[in-house]
C-alpha positions in Angstrom: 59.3 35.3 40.1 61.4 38.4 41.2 60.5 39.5 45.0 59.7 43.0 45.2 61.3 44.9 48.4 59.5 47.3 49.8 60.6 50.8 49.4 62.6 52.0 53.3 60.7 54.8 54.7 61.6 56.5 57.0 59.5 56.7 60.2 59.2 59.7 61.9 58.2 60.6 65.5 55.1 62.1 65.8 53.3 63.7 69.0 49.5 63.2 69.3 46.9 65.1 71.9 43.8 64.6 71.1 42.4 65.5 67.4 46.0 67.3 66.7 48.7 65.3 65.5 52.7 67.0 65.1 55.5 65.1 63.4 58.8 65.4 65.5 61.3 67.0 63.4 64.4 67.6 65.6 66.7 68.9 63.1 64.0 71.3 62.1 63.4 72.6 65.7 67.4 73.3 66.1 67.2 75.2 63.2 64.2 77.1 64.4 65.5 77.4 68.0 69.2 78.6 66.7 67.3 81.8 64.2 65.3 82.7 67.6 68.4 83.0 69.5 70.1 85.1 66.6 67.0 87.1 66.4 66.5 87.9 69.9 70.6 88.5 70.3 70.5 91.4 67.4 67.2 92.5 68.8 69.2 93.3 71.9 72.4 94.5 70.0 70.1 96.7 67.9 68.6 98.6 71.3 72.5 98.6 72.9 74.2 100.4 70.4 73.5 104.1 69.7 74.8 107.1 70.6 74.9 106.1 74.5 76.2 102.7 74.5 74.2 100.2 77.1 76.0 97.1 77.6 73.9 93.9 76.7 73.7 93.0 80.4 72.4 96.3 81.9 69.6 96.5 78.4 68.7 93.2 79.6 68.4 94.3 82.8 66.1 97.1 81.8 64.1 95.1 79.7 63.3 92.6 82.9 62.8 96.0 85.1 65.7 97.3 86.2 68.5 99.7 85.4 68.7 103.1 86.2 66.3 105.7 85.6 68.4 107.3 82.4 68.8 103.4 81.2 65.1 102.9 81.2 64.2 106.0 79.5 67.0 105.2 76.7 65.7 101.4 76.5 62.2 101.5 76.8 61.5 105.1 75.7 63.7 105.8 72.8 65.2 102.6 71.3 62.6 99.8 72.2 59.9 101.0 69.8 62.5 101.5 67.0 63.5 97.9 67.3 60.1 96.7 67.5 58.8 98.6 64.8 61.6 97.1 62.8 60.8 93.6 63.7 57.4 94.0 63.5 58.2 95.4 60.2 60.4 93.0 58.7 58.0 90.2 59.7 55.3 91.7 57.6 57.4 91.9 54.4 58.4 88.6 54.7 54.8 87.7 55.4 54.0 89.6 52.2 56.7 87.8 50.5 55.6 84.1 50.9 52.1 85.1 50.5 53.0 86.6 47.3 54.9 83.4 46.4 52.0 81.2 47.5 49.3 82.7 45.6 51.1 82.8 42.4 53.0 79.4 43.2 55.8 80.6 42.3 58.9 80.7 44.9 60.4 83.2 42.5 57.6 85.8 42.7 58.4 89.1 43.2 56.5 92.5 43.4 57.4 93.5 40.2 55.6 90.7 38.8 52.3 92.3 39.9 52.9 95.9 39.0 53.4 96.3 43.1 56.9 98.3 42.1 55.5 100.2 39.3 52.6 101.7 41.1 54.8 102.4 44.3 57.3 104.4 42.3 54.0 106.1 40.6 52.1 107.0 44.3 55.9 108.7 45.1 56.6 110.8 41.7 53.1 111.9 42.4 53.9 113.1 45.9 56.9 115.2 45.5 55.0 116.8 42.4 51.9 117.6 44.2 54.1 119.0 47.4 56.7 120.2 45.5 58.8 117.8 47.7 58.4 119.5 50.9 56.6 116.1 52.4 58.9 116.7 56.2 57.2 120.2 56.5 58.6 124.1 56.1 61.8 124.3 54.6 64.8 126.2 56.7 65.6 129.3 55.2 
């Protein structure tokens, strides 16, 4: 009789409270931990540079409630809605993305596999043509 070994598996951690059970994935975590930092470091970069340059320090000391009163205003008045809307924004698409990917199970769907680019292009050739492509408002003369 040949013995049969039994396949290694590889046992992972796992983190139990109550009905809710995690598996501990460490190198998973780094990763997750290192795109955060990069994320909230160009989020700062992003509200530093413009035409008045903030250092990193002082927007960070803005965004915890200091700074000076010019500082805030730039920070919190002008640039940190622009870089939340772009966050915010860049979430949702790649929300949109996997969602796309997931319903179709495909991880190589893409919106022109839906007519999503088609109808898009359609909704702004109809625009300019119906407004003659004054969509910002009067045109200088």
């Amino acid at each position: 009789m040949r013995e049969m070994s039994a396949p290694l598996r590889r046992i992972r951690p796992s983190l139990r409270l109550g009905p809710v059970s995690i598996v501990l994935r460490p190198t998973m975590a780094l990763i997750v931990l290192a795109l955060a930092a990069t994320v909230l470091t160009l989020f700062c970069l992003d509200i530093a540079f413009g035409e008045t340059h903030i250092p990193i320090d002082r927007v960070l000391d803005v965004l915890s409630g200091g700074g000076t009163r010019s500082q805030r205003f730039i920070v919190l008045e002008s640039r940190l809605p622009r870089a939340l809307t772009a966050a915010v924004v860049g979430a949702a698409l790649g929300i949109a993305g996997a969602i796309t990917q997931s319903i179709l199970h495909n991880p190589l769907a893409a919106p022109d596999m839906l007519g999503i680019t088609t109808g898009s292009s359609l909704g702004a050739g109809a625009v300019l043509v119906g407004t003659g492509g004054a969509t910002t408002g009067p045109a200088a003369s």
